[in-house]
C-alpha positions, -999 to +999 in steps of 0.1 A: +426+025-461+425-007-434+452-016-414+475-050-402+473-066-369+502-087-363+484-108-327+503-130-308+487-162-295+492-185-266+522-206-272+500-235-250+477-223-222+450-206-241+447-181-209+480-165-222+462-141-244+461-102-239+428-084-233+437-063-263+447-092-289+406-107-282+394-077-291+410-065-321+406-106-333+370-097-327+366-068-340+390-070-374+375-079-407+396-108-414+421-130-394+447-149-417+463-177-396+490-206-405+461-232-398+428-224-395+420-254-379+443-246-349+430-211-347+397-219-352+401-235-312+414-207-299+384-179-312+360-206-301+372-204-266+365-165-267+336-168-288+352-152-312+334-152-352+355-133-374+365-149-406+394-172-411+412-173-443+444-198-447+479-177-448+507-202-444+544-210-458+531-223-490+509-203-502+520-164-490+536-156-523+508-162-538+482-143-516+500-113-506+493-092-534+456-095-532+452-092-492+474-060-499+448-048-520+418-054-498+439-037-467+443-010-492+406-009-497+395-003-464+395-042-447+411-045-416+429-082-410+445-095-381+475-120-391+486-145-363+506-182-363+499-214-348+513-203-317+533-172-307+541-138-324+539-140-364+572-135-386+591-155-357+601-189-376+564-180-387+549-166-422+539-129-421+575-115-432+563-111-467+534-094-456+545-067-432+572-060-458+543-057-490+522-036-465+549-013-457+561-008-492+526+000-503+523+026-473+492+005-450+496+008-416+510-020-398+502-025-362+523-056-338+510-063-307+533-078-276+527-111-263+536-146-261+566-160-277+586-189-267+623-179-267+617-158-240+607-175-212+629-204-224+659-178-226+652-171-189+645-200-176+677-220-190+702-201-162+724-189-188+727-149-194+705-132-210+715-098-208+728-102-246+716-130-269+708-137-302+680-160-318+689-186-345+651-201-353+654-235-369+687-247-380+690-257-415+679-291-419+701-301-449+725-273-468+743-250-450+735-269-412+778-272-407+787-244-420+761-224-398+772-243-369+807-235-377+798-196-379+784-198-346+809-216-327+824-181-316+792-165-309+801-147-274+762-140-271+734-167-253+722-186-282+684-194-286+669-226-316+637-241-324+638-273-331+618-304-338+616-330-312+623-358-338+660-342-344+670-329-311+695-354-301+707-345-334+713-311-326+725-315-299+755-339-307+762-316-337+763-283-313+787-304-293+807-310-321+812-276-331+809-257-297+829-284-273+813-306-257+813-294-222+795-263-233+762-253-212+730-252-221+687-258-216+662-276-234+626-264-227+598-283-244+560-280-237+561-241-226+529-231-207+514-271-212+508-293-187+539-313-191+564-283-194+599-290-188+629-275-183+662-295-182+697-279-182+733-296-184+764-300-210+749-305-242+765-339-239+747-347-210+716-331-226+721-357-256+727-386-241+697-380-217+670-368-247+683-404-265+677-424-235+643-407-229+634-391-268+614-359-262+579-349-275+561-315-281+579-277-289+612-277-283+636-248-278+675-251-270+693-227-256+734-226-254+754-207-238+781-182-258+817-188-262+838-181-228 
């Protein structure tokens, strides 16, 4: 029987890549990723050749039976995401869970992932938190805001830079509008940035000057 690599990649700089997560994409039979366009960049740099096969949102369902079956048979397959660790507001969920269920080893790897350094850099505590992903962009995004406007713990979101401000009036909405928080975007790029204020002040300042690149928010928990 093969085995599953779960192998975080950089989340920007391409030097943010264990020793360890090279070789095993190396080595491995197969290395599903989210785009294999993006991934393709990142073996090239490390002169890695191992096959790419597409394993994204829209088609996982789909696929996850059969690359069970080929672990099964004695393949070994790395799975990683655009960026970061797979299964974090990433594909690989389905996966892990079809692997375990048919008893194939499953392997994760530590690395880069951007709530972390976002979580610490923001200021706010971080000795207890709790990760939200993306908001829901339609049904369910008040009443999820409303569930969290007691949360005691640091709060951590992904969110696109095209609805930030967005988020960030509707958090003020529901969590008071004098509540702290951070916005990091560009994590590990050239251009990274770190700004930290009410999310009023955040708001008003991401509408005057509208953001681009990764963008993770981080509030702080009810007083």
């Amino acid at each position: 029987m093969g085995k599953l690599f779960l192998v975080p990649t950089p989340i920007g700089n391409l030097k943010d890549i264990t020793i360890r997560a090279v070789e095993i994409l190396g080595s491995c039979d197969l290395i599903l990723a989210e785009d294999t366009r993006q991934t393709r960049k990142l073996l090239d740099n490390y002169g890695i050749r191992t096959p790419l096969q597409s394993h994204h949102a829209f088609n996982e369902h789909k696929t996850v039976a059969n690359i069970c079956n080929r672990i099964a048979a004695g393949l070994t397959v790395s799975l990683v995401s655009d960026a970061g660790s797979p299964a974090i507001s990433d594909p690989g969920f389905l996966l892990v869970r079809s692997c375990i269920e048919k008893g194939i080893e499953v392997e994760s790897l530590p690395g880069p992932t951007a709530l972390i350094p976002a979580l610490v850099n923001s200021g706010l505590p971080s000795d207890r938190f709790c990760f939200e992903g993306f908001l829901p962009q339609k049904k369910g995004r008040n009443s999820k805001l409303a569930a969290l406007a007691g949360e005691e713990r640091t709060m951590i979101f992904y969110e696109s830079p095209f609805r930030l401000v967005r988020a960030l009036e509707e958090m003020a909405t529901h969590f008071g509008s004098e509540r702290k928080a951070s916005v990091s975007r560009e994590l590990t790029k050239i251009h990274e940035e770190t700004l930290r204020g009410t999310l009023v002040s955040l708001a008003e300042h991401y509408g005057t000057f509208p953001p681009k690149g990764e963008i993770v928010i981080v509030v702080s928990g009810k007083q």
